[in-house]
DRENTORKOL-3810 file (N, C-alpha, C; in nm, 4 decimals):
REM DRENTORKOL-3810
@n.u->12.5548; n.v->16.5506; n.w->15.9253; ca.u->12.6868; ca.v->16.4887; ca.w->15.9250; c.u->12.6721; c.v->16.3430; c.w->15.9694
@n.u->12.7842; n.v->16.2733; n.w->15.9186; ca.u->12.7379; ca.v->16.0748; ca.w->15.9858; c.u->12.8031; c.v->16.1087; c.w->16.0999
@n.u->12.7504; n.v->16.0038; n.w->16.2004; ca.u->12.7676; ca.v->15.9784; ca.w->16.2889; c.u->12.9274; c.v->15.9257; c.w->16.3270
@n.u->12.9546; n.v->15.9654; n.w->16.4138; ca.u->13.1429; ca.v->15.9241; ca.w->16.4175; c.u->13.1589; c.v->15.9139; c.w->16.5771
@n.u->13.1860; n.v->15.7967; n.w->16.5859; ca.u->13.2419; ca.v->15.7696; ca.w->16.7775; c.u->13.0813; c.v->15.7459; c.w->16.8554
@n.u->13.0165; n.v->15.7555; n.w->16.8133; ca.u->12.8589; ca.v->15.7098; ca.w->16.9095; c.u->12.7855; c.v->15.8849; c.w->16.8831
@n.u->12.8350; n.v->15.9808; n.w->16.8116; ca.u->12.7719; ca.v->16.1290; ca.w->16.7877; c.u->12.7427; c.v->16.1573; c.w->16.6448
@n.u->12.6521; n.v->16.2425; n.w->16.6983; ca.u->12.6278; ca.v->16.2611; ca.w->16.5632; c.u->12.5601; c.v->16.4004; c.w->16.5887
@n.u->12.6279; n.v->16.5246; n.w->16.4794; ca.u->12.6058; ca.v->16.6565; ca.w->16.5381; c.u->12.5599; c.v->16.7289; c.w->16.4188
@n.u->12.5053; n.v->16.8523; n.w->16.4535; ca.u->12.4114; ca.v->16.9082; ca.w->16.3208; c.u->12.3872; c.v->17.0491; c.w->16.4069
@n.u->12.3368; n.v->17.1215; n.w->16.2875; ca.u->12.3190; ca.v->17.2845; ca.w->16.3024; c.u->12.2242; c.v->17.3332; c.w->16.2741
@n.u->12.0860; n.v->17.4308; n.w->16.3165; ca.u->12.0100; ca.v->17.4751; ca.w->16.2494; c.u->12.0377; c.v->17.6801; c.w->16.2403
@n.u->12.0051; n.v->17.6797; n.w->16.1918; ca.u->11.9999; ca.v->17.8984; ca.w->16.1686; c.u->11.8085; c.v->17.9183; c.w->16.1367
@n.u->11.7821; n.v->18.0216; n.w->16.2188; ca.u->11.6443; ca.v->18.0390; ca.w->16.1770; c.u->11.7218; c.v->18.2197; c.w->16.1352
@n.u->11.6368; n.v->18.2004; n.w->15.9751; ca.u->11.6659; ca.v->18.3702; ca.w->15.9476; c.u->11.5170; c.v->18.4160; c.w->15.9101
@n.u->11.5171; n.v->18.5536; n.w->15.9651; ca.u->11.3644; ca.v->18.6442; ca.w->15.8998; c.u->11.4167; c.v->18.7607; c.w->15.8053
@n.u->11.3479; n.v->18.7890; n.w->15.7122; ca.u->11.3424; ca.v->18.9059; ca.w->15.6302; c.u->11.5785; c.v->18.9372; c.w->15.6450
@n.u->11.5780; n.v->18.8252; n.w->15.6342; ca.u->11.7677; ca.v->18.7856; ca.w->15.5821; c.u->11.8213; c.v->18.8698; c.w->15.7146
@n.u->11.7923; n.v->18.8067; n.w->15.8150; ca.u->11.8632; ca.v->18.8530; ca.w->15.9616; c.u->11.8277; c.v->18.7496; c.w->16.0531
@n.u->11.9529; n.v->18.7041; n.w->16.1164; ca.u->12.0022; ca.v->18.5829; ca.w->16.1791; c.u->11.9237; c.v->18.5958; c.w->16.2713
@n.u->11.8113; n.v->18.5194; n.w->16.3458; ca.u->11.7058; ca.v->18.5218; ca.w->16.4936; c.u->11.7867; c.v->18.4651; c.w->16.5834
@n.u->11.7865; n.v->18.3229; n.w->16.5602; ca.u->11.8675; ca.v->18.2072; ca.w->16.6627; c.u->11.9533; c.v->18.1248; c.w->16.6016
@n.u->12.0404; n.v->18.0936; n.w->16.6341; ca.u->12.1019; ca.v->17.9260; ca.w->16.6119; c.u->12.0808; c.v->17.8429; c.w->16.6923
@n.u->12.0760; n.v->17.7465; n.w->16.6481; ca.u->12.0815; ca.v->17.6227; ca.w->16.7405; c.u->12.1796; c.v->17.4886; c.w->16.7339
@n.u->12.2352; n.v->17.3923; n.w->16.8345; ca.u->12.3331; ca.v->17.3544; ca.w->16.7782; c.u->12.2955; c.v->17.1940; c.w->16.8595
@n.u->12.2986; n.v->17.1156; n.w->16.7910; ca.u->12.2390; ca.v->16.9494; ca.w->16.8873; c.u->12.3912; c.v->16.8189; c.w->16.8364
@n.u->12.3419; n.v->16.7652; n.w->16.9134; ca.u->12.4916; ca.v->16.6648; ca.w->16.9475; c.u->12.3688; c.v->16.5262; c.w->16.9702
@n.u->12.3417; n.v->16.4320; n.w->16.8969; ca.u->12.3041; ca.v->16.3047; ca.w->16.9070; c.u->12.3763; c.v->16.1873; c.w->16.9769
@n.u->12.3865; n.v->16.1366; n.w->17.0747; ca.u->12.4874; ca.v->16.0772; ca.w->17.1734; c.u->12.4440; c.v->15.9483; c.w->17.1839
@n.u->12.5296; n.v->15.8448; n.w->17.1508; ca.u->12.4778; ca.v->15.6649; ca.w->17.1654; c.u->12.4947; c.v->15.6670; c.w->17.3202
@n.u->12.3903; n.v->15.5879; n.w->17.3559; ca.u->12.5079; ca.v->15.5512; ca.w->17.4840; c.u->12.4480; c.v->15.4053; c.w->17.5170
@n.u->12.4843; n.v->15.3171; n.w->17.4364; ca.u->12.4304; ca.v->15.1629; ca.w->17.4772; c.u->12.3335; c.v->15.1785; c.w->17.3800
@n.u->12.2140; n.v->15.0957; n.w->17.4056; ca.u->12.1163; ca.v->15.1014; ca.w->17.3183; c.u->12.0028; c.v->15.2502; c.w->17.3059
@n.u->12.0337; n.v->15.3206; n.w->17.3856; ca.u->11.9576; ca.v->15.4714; ca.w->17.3938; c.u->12.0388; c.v->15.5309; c.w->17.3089
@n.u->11.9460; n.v->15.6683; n.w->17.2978; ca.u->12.0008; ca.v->15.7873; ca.w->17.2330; c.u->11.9544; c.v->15.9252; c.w->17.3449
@n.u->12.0655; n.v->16.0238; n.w->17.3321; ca.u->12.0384; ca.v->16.1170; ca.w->17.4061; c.u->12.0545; c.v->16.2674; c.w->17.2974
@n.u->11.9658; n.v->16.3566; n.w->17.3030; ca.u->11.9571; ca.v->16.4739; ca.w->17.2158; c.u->12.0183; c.v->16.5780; c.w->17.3071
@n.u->12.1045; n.v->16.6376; n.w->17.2834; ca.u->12.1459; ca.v->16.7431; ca.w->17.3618; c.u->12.1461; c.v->16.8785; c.w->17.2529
@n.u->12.1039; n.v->17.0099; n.w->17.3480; ca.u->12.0900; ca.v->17.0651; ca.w->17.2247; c.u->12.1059; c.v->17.2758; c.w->17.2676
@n.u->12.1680; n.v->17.2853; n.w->17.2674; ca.u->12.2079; ca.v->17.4323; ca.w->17.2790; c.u->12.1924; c.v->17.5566; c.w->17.1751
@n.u->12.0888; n.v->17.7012; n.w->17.1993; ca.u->12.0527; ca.v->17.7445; ca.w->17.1827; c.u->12.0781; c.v->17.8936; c.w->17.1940
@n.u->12.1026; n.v->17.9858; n.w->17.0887; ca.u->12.1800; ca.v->18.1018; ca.w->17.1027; c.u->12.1106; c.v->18.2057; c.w->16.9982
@n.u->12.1069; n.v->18.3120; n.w->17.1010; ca.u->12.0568; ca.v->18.4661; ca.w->16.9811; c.u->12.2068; c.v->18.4721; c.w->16.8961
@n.u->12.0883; n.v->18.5575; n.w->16.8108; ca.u->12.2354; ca.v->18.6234; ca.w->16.6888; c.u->12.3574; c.v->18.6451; c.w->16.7048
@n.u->12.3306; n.v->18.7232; n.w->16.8623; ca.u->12.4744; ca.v->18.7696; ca.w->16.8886; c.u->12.5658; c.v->18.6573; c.w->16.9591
@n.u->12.5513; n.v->18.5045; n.w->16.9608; ca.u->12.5970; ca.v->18.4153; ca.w->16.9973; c.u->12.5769; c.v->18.4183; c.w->17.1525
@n.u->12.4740; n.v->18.5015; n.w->17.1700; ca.u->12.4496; ca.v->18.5134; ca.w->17.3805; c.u->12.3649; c.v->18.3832; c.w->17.4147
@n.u->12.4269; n.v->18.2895; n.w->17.4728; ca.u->12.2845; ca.v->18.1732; ca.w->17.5042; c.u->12.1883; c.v->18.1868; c.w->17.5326
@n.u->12.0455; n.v->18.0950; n.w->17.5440; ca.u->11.9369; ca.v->18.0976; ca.w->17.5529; c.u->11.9480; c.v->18.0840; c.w->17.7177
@n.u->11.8506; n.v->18.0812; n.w->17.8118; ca.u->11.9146; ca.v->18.0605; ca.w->17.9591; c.u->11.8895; c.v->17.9100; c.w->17.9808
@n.u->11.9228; n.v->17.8509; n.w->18.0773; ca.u->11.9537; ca.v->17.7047; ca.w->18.0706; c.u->11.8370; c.v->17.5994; c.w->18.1499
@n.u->11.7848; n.v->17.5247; n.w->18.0950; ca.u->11.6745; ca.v->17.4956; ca.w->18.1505; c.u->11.6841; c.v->17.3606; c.w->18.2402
@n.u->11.6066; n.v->17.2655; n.w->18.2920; ca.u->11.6476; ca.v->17.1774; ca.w->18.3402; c.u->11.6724; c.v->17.0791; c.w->18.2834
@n.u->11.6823; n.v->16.8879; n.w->18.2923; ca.u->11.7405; ca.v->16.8151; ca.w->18.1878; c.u->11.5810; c.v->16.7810; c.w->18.1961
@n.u->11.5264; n.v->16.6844; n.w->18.1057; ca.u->11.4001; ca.v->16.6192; ca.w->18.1095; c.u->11.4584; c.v->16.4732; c.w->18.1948
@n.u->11.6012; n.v->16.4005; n.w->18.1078; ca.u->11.6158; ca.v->16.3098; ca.w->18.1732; c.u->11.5621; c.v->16.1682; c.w->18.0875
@n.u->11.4937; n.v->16.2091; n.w->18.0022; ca.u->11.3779; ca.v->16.1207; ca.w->17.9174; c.u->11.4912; c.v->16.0871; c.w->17.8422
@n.u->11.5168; n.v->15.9216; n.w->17.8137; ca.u->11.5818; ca.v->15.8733; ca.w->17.6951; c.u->11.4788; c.v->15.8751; c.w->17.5323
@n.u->11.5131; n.v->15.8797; n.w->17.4277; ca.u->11.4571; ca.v->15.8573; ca.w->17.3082; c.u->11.5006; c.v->15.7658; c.w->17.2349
@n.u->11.4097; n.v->15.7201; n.w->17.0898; ca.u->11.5157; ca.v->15.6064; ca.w->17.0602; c.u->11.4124; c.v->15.6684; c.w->16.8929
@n.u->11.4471; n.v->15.5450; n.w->16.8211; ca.u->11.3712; ca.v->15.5649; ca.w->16.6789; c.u->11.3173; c.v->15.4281; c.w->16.6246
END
């Protein structure tokens, strides 16, 4: 999707033998001249992944 307001958000699905494993769901965030990846992670049954710490690390391209 384009980017709208400083975000920019997108979806992945991993499927095996046509049955949903994980989704995953990330939010691309401006904030000044950085970029921040945020990114949340869920079994089939939409139960989250458990929550880990931040890295904290900016990225850029």
């Amino acid at each position: 999707m384009p980017a709208v307001d400083g975000n920019m958000i997108g979806n992945f699905r991993y499927w095996s033998e046509r049955k949903l494993i994980f989704s995953e769901y990330m939010n691309i965030v401006q904030e000044g001249k950085n970029f921040s990846l945020k990114i949340k992670h869920f079994n089939a049954d939409l139960s989250p992944w458990k929550k880990k710490k931040k890295s904290g690390r900016p990225f850029g391209w």
